[in-house]
C-alpha positions as CSV (number, residue, x, y, z in Angstrom):
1,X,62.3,18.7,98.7
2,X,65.2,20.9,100.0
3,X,65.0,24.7,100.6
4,X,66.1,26.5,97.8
5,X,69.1,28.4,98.7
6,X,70.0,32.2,97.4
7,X,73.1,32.8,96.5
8,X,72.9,36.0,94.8
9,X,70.5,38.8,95.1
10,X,71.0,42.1,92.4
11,X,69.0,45.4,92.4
12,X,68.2,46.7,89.0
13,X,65.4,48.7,87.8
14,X,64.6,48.1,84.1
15,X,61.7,49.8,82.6
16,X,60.7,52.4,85.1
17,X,60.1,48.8,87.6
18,X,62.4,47.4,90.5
19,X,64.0,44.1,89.7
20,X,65.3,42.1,91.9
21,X,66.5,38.7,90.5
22,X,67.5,35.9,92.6
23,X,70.1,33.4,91.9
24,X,70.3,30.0,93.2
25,X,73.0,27.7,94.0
26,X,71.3,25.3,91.6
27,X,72.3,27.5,89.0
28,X,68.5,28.5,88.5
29,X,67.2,32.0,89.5
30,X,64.0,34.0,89.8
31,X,62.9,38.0,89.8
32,X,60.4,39.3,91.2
33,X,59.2,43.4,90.2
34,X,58.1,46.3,91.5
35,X,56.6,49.3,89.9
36,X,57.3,53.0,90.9
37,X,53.8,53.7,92.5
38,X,53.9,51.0,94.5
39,X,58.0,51.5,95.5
40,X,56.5,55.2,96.7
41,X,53.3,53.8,98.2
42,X,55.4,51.6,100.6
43,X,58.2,54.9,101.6
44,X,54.9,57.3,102.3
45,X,53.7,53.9,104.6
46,X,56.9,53.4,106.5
47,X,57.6,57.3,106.8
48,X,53.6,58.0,107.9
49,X,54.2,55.8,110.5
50,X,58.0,57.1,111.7
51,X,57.4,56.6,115.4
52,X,56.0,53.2,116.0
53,X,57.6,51.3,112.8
54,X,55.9,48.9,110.4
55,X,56.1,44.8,109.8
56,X,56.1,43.4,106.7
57,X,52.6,42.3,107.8
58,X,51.4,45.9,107.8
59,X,52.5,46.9,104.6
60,X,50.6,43.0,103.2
61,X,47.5,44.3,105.1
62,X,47.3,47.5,105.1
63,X,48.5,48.8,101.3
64,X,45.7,47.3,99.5
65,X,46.9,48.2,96.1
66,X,50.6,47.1,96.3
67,X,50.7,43.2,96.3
68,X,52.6,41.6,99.0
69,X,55.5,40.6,97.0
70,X,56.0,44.1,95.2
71,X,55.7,45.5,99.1
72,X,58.5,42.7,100.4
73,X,60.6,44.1,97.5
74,X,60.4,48.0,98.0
75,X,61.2,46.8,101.8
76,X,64.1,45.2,101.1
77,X,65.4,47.4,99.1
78,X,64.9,50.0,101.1
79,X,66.8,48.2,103.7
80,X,69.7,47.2,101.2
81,X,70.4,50.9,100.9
82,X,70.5,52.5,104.0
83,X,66.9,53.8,104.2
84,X,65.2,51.7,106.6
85,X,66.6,50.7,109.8
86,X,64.9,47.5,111.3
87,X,65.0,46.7,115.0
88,X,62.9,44.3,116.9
89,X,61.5,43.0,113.7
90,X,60.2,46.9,113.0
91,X,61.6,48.7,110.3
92,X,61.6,53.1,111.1
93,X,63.3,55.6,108.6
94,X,66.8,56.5,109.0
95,X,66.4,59.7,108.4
96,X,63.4,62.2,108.4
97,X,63.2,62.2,104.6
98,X,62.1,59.0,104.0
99,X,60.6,59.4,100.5
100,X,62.9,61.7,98.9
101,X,65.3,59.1,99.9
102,X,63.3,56.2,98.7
103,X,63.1,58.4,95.3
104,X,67.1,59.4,95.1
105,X,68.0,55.6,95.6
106,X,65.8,54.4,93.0
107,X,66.7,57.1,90.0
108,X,70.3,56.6,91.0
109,X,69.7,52.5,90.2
110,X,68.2,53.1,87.2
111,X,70.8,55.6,86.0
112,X,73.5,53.3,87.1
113,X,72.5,51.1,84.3
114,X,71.9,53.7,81.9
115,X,75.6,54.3,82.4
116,X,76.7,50.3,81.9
């Protein structure tokens, strides 16, 4: 069976939850969500450990209340808008407000389609 490949990926955040939904050149597509507490449980991770970065293994292993997918989500997100930096496969904050960040991007997101 071949690899299913993306060839869209949207933000959104409907109902106080992160979407993001996938769409496949097959014309199929998927979402996966993520709720608020765990969007804010991920920043505090990444911006409690500032110095040294995080994996997407630490967040899987370490967050033991935010499932791994809901933790891969808040990630990329983060990532998507300019809040995360990753280098050598470790992703640091980009800047020293991590959270209020985290918080700003996603309100902004959901307002954005409040506004539609």
């Amino acid at each position: 069976m071949p690899a299913r490949k993306a060839i869209d990926k949207t933000f959104a955040v409907e109902h106080g939850r992160l979407v993001r939904t996938v769409q496949l050149a097959d014309g199929r597509s998927y979402f996966h969500r993520c709720s608020l507490e765990a969007f804010r449980e991920v920043a505090w991770y990444i911006a409690e450990h500032a110095d040294d970065g995080v994996t997407t293994q630490m967040l899987w292993r370490d967050l033991e209340g935010v499932s791994c997918t809901q933790a891969s989500l808040a990630l990329d997100f983060l990532k998507e808008r300019g809040c995360v930096l990753t280098r050598f496969r470790r992703n640091f904050p980009a800047s020293g407000f991590l959270v209020e960040d985290a918080l700003i991007e996603f309100h902004a997101l959901e307002h954005e389609r409040c506004n539609d």
